[in-house]
PQR file with spaces between the fields and no chain letter, atoms N, CA, C, O and H, PARSE charges and radii, in Angstrom:
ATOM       1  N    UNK     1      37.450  -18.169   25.983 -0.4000 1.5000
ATOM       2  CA   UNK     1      37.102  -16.769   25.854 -0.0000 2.0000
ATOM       3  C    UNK     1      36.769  -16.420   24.399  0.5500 1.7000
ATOM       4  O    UNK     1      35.773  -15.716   24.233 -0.5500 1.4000
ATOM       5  N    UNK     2      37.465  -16.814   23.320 -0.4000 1.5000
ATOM       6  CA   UNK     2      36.950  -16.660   21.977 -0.0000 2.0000
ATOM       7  C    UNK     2      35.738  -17.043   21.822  0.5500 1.7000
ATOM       8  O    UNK     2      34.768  -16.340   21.542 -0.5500 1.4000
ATOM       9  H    UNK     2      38.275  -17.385   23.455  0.4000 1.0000
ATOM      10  N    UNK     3      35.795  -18.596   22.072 -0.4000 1.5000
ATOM      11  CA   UNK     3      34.511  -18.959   21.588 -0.0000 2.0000
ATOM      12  C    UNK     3      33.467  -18.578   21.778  0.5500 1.7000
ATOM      13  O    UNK     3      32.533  -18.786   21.003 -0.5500 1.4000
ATOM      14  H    UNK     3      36.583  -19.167   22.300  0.4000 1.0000
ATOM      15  N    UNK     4      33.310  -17.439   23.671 -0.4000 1.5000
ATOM      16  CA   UNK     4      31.747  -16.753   24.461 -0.0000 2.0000
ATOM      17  C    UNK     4      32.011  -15.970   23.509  0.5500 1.7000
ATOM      18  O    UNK     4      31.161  -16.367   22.712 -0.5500 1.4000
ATOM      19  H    UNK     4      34.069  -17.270   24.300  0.4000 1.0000
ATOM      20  N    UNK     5      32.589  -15.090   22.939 -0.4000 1.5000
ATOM      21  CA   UNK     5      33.284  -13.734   22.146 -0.0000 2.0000
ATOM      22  C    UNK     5      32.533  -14.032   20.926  0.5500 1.7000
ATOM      23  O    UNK     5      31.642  -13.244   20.610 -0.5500 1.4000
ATOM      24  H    UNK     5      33.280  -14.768   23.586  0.4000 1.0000
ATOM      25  N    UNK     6      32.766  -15.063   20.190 -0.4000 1.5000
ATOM      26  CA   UNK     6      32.538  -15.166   18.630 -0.0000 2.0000
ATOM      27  C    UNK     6      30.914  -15.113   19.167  0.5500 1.7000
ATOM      28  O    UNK     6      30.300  -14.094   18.849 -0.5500 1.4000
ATOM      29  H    UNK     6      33.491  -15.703   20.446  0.4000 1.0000
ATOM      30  N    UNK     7      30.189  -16.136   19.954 -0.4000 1.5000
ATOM      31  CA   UNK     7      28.881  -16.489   19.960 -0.0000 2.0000
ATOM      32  C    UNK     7      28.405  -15.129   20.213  0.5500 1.7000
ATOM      33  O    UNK     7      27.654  -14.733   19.322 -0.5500 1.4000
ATOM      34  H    UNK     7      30.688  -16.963   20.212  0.4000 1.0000
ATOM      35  N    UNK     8      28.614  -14.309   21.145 -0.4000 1.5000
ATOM      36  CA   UNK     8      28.008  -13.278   21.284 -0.0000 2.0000
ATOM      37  C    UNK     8      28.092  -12.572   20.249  0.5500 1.7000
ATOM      38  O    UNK     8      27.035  -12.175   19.758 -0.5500 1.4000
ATOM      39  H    UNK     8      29.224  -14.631   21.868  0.4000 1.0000
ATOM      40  N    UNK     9      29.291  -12.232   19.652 -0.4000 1.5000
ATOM      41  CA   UNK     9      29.409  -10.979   18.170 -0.0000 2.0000
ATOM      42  C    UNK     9      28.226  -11.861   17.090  0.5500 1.7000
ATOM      43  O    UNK     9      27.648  -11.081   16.333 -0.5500 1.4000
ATOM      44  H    UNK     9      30.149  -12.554   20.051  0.4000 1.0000
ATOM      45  N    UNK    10      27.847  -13.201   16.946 -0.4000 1.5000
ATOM      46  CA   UNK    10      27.459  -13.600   15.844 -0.0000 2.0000
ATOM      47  C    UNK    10      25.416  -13.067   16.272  0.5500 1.7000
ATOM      48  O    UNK    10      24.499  -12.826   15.486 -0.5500 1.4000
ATOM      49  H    UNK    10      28.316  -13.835   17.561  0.4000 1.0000
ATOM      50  N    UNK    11      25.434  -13.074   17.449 -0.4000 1.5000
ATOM      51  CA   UNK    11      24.338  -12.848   18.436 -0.0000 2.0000
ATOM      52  C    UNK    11      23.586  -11.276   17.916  0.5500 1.7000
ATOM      53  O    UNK    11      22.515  -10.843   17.489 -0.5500 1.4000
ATOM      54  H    UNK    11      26.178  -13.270   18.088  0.4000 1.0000
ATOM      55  N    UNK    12      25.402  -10.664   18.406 -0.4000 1.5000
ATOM      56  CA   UNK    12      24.928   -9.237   18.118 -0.0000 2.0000
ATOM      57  C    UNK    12      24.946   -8.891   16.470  0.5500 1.7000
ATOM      58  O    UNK    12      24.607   -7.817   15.974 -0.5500 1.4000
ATOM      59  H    UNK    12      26.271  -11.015   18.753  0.4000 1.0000
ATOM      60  N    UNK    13      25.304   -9.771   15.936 -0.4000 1.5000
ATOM      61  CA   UNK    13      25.471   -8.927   14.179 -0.0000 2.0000
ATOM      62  C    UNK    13      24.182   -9.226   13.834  0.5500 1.7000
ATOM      63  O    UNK    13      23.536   -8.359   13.246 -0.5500 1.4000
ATOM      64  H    UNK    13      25.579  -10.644   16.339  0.4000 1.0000
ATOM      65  N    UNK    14      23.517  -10.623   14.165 -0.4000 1.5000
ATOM      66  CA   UNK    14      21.882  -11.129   13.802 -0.0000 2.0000
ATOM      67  C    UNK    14      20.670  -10.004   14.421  0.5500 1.7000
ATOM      68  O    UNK    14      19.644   -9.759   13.786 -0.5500 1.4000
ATOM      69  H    UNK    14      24.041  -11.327   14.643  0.4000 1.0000
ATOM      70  N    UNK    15      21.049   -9.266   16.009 -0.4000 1.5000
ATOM      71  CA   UNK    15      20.338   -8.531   16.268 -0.0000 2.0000
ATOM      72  C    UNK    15      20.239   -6.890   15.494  0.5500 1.7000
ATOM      73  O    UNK    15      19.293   -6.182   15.149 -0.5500 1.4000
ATOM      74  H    UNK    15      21.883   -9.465   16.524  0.4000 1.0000
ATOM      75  N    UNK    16      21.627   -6.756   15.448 -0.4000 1.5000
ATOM      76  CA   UNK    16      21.565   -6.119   14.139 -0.0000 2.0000
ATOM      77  C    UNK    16      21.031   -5.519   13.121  0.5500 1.7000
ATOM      78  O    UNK    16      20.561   -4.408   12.872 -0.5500 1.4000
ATOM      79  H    UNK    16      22.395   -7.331   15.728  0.4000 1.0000
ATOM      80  N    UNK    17      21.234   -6.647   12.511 -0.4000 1.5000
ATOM      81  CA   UNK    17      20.310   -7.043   11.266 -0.0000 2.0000
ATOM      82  C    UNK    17      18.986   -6.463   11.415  0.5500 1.7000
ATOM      83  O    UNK    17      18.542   -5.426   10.921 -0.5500 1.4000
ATOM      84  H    UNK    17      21.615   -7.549   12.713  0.4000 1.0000
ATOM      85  N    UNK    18      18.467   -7.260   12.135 -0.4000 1.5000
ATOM      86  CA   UNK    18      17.045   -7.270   12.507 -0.0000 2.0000
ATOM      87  C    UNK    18      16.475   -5.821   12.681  0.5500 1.7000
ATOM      88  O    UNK    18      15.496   -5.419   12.053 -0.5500 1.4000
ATOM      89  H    UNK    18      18.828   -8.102   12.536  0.4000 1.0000
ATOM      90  N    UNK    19      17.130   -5.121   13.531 -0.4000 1.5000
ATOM      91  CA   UNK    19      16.744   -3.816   13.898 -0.0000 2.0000
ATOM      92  C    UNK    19      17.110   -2.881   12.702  0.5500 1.7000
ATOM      93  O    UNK    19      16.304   -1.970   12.516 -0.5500 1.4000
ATOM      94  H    UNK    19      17.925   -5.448   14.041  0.4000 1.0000
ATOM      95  N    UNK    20      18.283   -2.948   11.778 -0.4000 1.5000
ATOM      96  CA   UNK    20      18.178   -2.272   10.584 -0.0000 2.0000
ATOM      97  C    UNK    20      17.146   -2.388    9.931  0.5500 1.7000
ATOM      98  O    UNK    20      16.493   -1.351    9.813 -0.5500 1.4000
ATOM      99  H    UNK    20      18.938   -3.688   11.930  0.4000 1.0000
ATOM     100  N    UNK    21      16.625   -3.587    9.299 -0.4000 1.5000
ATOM     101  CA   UNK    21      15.579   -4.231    8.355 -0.0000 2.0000
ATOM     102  C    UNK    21      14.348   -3.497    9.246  0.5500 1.7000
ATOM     103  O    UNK    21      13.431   -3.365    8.435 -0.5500 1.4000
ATOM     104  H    UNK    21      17.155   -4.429    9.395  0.4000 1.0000
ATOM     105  N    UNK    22      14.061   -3.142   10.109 -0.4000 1.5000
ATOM     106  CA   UNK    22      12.842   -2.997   10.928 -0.0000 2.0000
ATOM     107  C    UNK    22      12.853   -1.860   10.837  0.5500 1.7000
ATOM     108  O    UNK    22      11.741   -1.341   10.740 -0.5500 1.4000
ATOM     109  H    UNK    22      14.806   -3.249   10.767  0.4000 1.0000
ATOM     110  N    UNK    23      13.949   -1.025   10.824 -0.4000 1.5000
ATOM     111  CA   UNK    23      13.825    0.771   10.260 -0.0000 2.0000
ATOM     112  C    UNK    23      12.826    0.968    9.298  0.5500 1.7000
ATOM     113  O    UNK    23      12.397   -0.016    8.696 -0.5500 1.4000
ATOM     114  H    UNK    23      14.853   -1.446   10.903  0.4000 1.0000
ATOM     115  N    UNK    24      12.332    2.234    9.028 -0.4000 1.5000
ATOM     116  CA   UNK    24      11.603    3.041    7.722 -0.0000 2.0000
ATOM     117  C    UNK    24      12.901    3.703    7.517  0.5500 1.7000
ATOM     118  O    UNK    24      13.716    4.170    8.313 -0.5500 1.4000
ATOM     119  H    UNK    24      12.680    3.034    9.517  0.4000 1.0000
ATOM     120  N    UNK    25      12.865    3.594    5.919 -0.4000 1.5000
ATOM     121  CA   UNK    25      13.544    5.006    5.277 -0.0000 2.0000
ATOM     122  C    UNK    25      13.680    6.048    5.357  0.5500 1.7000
ATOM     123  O    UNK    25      12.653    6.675    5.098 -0.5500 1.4000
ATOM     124  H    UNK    25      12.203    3.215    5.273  0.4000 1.0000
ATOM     125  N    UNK    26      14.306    6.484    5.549 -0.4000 1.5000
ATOM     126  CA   UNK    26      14.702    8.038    5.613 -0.0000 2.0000
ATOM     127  C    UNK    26      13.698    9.209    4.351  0.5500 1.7000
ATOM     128  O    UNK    26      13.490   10.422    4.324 -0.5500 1.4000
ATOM     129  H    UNK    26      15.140    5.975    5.760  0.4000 1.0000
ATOM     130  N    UNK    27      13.392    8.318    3.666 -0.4000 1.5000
ATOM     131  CA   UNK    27      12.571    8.847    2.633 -0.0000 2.0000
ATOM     132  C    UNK    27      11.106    8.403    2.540  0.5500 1.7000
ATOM     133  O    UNK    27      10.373    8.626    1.576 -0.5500 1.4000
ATOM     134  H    UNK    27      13.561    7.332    3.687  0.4000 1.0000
ATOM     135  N    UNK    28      10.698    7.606    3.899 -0.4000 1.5000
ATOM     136  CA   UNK    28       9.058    7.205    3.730 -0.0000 2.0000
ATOM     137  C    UNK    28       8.396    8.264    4.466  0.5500 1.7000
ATOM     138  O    UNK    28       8.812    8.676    5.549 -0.5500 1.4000
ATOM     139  H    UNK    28      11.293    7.425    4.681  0.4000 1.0000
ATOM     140  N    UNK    29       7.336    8.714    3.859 -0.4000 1.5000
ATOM     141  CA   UNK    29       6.307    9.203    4.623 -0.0000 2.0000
ATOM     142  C    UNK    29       6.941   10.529    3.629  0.5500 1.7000
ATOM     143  O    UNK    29       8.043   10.933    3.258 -0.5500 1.4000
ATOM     144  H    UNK    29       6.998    8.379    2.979  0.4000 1.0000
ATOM     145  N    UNK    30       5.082   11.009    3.426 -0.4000 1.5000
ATOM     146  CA   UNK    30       5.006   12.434    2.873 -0.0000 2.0000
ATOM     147  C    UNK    30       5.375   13.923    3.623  0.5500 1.7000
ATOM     148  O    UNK    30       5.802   15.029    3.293 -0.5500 1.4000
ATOM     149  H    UNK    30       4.186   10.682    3.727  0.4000 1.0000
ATOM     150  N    UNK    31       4.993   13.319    4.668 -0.4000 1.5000
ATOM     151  CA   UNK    31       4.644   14.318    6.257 -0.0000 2.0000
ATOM     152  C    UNK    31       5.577   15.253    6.265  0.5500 1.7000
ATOM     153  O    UNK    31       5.513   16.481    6.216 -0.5500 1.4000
ATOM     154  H    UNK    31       4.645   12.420    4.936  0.4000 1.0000
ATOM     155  N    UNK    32       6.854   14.164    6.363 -0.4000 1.5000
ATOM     156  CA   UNK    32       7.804   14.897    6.573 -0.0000 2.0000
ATOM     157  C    UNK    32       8.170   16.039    5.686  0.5500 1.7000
ATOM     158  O    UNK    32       8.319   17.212    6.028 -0.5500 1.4000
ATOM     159  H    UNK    32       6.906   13.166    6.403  0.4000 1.0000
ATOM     160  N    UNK    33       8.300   15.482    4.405 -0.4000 1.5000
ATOM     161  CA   UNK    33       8.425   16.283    3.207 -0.0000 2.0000
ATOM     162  C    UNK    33       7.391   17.541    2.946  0.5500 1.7000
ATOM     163  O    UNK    33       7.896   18.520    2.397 -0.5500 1.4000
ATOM     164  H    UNK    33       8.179   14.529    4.127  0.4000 1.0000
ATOM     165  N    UNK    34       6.556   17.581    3.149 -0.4000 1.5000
ATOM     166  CA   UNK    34       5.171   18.388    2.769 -0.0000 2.0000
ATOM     167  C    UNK    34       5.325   19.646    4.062  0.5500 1.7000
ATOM     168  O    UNK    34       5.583   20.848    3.993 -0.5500 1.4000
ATOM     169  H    UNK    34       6.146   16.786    3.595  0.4000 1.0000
ATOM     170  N    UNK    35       5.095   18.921    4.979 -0.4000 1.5000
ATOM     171  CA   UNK    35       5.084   19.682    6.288 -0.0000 2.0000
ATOM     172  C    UNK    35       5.954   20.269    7.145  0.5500 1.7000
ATOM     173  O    UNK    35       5.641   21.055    8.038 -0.5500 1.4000
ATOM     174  H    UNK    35       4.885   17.944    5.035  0.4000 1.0000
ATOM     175  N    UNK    36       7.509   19.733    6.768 -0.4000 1.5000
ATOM     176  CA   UNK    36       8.473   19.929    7.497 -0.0000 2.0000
ATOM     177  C    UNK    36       8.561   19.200    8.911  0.5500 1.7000
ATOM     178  O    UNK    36       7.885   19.575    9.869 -0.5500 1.4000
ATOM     179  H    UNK    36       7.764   19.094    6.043  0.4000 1.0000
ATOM     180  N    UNK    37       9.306   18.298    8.957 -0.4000 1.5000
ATOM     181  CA   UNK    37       9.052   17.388    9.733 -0.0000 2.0000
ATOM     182  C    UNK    37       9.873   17.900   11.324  0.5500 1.7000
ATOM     183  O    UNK    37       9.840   17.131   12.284 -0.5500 1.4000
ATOM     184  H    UNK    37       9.855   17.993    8.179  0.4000 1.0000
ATOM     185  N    UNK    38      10.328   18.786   11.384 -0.4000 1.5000
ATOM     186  CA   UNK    38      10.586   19.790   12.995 -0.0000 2.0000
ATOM     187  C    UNK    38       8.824   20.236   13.583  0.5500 1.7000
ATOM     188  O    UNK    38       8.276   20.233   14.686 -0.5500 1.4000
ATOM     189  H    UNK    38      10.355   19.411   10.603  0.4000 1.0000
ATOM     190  N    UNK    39       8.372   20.598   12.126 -0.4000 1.5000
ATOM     191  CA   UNK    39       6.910   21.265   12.736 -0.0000 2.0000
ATOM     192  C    UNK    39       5.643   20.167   13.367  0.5500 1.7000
ATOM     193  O    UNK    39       4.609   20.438   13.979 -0.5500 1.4000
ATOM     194  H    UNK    39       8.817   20.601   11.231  0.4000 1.0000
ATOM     195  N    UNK    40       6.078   19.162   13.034 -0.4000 1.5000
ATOM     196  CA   UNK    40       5.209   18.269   13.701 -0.0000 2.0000
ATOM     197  C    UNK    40       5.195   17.509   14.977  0.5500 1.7000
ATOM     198  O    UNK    40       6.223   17.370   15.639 -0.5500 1.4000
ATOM     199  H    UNK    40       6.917   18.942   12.537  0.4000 1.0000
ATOM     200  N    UNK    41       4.356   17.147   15.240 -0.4000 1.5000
ATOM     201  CA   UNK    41       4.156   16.291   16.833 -0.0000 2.0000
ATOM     202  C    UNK    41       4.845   15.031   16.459  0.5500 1.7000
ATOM     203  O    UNK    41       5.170   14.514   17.528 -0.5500 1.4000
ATOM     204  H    UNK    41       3.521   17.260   14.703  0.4000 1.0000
ATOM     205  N    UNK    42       5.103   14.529   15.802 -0.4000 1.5000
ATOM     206  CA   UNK    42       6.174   13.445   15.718 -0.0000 2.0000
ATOM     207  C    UNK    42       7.310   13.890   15.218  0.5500 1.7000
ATOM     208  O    UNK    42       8.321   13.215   15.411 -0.5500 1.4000
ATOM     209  H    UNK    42       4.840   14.950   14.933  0.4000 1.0000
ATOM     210  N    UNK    43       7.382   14.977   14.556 -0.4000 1.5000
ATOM     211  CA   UNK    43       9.277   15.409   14.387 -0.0000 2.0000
ATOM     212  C    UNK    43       9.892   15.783   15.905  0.5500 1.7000
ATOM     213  O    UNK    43      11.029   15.382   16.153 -0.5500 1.4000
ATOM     214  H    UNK    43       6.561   15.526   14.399  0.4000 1.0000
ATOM     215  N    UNK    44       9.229   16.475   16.831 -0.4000 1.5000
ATOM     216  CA   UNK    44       9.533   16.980   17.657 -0.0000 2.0000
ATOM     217  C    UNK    44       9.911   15.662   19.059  0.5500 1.7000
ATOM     218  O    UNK    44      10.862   15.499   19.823 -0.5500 1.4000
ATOM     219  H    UNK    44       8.305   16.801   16.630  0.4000 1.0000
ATOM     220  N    UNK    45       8.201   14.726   18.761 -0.4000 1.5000
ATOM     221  CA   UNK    45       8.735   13.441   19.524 -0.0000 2.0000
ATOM     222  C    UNK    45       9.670   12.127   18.894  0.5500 1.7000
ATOM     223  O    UNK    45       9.709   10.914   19.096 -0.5500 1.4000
ATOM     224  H    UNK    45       7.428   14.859   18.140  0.4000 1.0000
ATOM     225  N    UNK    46      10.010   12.588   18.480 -0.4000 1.5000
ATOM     226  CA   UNK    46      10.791   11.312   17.537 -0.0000 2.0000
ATOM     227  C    UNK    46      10.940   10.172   18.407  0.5500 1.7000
ATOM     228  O    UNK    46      10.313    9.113   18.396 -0.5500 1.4000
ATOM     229  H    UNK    46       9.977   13.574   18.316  0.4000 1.0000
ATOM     230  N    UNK    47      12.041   10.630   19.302 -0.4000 1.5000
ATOM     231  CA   UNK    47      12.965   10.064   19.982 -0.0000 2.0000
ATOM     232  C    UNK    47      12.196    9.361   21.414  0.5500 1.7000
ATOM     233  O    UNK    47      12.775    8.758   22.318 -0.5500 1.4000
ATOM     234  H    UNK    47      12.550   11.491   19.312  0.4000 1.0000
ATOM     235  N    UNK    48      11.037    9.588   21.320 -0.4000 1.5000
ATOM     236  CA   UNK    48       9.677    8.949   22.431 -0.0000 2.0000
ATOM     237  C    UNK    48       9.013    7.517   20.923  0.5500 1.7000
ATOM     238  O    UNK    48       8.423    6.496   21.277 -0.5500 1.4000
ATOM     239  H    UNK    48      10.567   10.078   20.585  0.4000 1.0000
ATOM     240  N    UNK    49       9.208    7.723   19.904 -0.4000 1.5000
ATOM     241  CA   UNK    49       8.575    7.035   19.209 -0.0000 2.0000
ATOM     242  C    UNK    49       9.660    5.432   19.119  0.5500 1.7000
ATOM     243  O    UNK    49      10.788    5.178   19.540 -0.5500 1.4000
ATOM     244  H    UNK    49       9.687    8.552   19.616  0.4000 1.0000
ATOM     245  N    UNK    50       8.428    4.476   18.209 -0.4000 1.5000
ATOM     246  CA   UNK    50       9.066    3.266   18.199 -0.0000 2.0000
ATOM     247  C    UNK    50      10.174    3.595   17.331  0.5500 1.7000
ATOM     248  O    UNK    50      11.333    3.308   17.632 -0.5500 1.4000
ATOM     249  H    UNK    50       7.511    4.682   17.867  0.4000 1.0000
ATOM     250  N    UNK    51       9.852    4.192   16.259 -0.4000 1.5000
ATOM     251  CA   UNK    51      11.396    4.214   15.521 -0.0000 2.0000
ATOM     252  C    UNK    51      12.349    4.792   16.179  0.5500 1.7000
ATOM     253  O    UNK    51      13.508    4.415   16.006 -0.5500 1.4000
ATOM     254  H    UNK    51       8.910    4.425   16.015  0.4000 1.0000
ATOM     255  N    UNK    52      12.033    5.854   17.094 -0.4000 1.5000
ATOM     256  CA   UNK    52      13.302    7.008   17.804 -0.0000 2.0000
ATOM     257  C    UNK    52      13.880    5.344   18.758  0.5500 1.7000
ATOM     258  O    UNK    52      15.061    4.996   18.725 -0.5500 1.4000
ATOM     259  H    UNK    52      11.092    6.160   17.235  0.4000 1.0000
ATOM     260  N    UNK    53      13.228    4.857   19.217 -0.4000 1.5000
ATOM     261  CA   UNK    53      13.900    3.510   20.053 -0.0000 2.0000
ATOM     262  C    UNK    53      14.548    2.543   18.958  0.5500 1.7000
ATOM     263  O    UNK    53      15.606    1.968   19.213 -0.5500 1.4000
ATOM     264  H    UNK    53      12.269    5.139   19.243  0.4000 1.0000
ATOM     265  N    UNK    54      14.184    2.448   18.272 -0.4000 1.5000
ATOM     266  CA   UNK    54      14.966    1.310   17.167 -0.0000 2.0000
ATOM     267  C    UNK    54      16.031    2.084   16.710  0.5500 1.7000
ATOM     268  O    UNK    54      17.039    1.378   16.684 -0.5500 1.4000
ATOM     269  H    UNK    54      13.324    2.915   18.064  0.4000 1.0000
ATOM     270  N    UNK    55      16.301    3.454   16.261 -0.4000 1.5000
ATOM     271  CA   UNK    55      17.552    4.344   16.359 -0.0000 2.0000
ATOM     272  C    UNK    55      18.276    4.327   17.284  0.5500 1.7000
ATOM     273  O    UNK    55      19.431    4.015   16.993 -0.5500 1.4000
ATOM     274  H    UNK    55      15.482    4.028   16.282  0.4000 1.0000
ATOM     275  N    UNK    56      18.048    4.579   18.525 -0.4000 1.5000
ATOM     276  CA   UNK    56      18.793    4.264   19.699 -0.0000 2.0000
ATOM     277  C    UNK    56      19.424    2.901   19.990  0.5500 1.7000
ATOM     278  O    UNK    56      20.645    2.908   20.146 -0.5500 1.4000
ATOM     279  H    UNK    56      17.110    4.832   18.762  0.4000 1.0000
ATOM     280  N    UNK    57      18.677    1.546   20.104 -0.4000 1.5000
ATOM     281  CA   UNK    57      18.962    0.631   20.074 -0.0000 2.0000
ATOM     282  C    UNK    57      20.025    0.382   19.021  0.5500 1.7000
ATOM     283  O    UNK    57      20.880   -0.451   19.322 -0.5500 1.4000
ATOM     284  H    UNK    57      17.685    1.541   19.977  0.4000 1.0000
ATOM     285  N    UNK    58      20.113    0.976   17.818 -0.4000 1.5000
ATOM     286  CA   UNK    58      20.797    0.083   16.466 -0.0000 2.0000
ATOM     287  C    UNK    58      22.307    0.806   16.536  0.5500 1.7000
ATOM     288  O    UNK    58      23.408    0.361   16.212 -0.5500 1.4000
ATOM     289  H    UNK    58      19.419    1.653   17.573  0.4000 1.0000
ATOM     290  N    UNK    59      21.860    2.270   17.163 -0.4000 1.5000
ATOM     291  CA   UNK    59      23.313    3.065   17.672 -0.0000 2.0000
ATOM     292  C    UNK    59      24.281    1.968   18.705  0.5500 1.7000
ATOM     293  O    UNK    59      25.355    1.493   18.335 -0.5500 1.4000
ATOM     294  H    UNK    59      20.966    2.631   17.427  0.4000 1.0000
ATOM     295  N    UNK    60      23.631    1.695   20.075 -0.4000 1.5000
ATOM     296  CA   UNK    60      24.130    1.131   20.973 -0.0000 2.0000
ATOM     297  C    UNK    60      24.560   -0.216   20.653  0.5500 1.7000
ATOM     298  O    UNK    60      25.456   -0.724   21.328 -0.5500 1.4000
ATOM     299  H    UNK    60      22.758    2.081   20.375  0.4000 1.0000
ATOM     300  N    UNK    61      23.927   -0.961   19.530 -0.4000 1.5000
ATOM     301  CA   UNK    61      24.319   -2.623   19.332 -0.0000 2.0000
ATOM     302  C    UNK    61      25.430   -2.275   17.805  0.5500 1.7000
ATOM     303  O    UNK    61      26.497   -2.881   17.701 -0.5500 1.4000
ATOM     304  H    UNK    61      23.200   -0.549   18.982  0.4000 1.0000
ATOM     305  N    UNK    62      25.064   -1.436   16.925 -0.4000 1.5000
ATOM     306  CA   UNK    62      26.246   -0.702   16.419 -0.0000 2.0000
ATOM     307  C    UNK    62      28.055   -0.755   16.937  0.5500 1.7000
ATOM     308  O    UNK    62      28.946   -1.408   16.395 -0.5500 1.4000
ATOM     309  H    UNK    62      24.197   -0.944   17.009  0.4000 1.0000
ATOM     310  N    UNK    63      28.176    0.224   18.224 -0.4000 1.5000
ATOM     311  CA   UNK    63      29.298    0.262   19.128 -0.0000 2.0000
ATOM     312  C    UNK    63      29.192   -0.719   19.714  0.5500 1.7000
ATOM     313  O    UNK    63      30.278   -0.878   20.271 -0.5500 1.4000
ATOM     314  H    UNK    63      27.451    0.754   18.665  0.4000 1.0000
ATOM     315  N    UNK    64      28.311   -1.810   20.047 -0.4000 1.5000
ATOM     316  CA   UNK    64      29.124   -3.220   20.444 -0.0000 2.0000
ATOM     317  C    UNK    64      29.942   -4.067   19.410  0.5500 1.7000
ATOM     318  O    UNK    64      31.030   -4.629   19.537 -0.5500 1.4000
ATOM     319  H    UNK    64      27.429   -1.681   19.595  0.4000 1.0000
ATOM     320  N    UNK    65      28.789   -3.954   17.981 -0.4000 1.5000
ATOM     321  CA   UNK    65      29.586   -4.992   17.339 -0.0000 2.0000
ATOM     322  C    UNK    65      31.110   -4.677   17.185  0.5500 1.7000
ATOM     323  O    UNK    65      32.116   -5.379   17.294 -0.5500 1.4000
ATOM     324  H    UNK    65      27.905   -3.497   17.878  0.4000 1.0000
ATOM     325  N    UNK    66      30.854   -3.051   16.822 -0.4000 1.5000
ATOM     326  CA   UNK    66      32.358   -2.457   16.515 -0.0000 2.0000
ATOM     327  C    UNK    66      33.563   -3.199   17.734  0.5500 1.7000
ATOM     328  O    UNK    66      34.602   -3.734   17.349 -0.5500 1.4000
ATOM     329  H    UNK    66      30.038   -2.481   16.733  0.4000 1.0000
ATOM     330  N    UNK    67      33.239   -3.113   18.950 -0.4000 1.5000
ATOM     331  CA   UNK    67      34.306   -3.132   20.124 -0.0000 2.0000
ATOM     332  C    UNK    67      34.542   -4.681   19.996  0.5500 1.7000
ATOM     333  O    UNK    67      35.672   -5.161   19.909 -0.5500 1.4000
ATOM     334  H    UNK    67      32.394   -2.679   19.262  0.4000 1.0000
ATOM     335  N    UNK    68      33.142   -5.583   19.991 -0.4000 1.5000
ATOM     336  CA   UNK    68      33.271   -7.128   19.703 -0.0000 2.0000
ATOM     337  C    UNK    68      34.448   -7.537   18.783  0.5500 1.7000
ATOM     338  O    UNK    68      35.459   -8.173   19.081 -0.5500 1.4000
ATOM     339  H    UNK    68      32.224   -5.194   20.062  0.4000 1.0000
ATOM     340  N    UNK    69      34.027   -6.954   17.450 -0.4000 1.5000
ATOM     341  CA   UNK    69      34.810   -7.121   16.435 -0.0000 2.0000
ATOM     342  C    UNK    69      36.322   -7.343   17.050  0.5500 1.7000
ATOM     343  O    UNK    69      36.985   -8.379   16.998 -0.5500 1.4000
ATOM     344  H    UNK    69      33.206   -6.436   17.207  0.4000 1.0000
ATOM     345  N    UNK    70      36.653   -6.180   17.601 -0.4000 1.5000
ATOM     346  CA   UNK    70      38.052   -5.679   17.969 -0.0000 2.0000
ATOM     347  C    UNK    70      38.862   -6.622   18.892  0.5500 1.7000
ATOM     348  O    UNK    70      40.070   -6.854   18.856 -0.5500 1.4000
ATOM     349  H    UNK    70      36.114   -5.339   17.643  0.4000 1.0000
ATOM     350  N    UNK    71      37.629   -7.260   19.984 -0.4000 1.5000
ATOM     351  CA   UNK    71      37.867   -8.291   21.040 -0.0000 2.0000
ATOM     352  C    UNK    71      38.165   -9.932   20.512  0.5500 1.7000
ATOM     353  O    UNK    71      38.982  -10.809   20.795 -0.5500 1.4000
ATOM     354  H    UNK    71      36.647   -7.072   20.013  0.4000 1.0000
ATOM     355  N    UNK    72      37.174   -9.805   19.720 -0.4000 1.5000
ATOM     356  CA   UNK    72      37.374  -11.264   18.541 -0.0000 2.0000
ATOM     357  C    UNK    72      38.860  -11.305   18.075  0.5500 1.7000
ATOM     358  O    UNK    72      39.681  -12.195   18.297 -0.5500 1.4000
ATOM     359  H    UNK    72      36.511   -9.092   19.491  0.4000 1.0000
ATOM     360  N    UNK    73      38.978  -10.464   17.571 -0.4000 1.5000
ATOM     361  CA   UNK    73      40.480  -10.224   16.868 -0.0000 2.0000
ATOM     362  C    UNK    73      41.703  -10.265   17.460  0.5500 1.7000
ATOM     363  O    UNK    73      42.705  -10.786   16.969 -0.5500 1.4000
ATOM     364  H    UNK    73      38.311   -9.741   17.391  0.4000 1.0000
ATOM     365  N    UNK    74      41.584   -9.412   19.106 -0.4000 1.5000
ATOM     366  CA   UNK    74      42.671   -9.565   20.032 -0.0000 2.0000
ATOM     367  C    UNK    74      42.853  -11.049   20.834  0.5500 1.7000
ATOM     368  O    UNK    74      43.962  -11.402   21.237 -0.5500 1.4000
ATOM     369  H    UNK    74      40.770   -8.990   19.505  0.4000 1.0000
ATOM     370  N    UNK    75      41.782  -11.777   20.998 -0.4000 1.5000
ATOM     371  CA   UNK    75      41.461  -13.175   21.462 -0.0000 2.0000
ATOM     372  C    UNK    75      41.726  -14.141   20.904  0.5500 1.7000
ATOM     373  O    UNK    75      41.413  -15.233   21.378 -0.5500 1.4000
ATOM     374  H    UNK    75      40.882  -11.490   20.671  0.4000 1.0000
């Protein structure tokens, strides 16, 4: 049971990764800044966009590693 445990947490920390590094900054793009980024057709769709999915995704593999972590440790 450790060992499926470790492989998967090492699985999920690499996927991780990946999906952080694949974010934009919180500070790229003028748009937002200039225009107010509520007033636009992508402030409003965010969460339909590829980044609004790579936010979602990095939330949900986020609370795995956390619970993994915890399972690794009790195992």
């Amino acid at each position: 049971m450790h060992i499926f445990l470790t492989i998967v947490f090492i699985i999920v920390s690499i996927a991780l990764t990946v999906l952080v590094l694949m974010q934009e900054g919180k500070s790229a793009g003028l748009s937002g800044t200039i225009n107010g980024m509520a007033e636009t057709y992508w402030g409003k769709n965010k969460g339909r966009s590829m980044e609004g999915k790579l936010v979602k995704y990095t939330k949900i593999l986020a609370a795995l590693f956390f619970v993994l972590a915890i399972l690794v440790e009790i195992f």
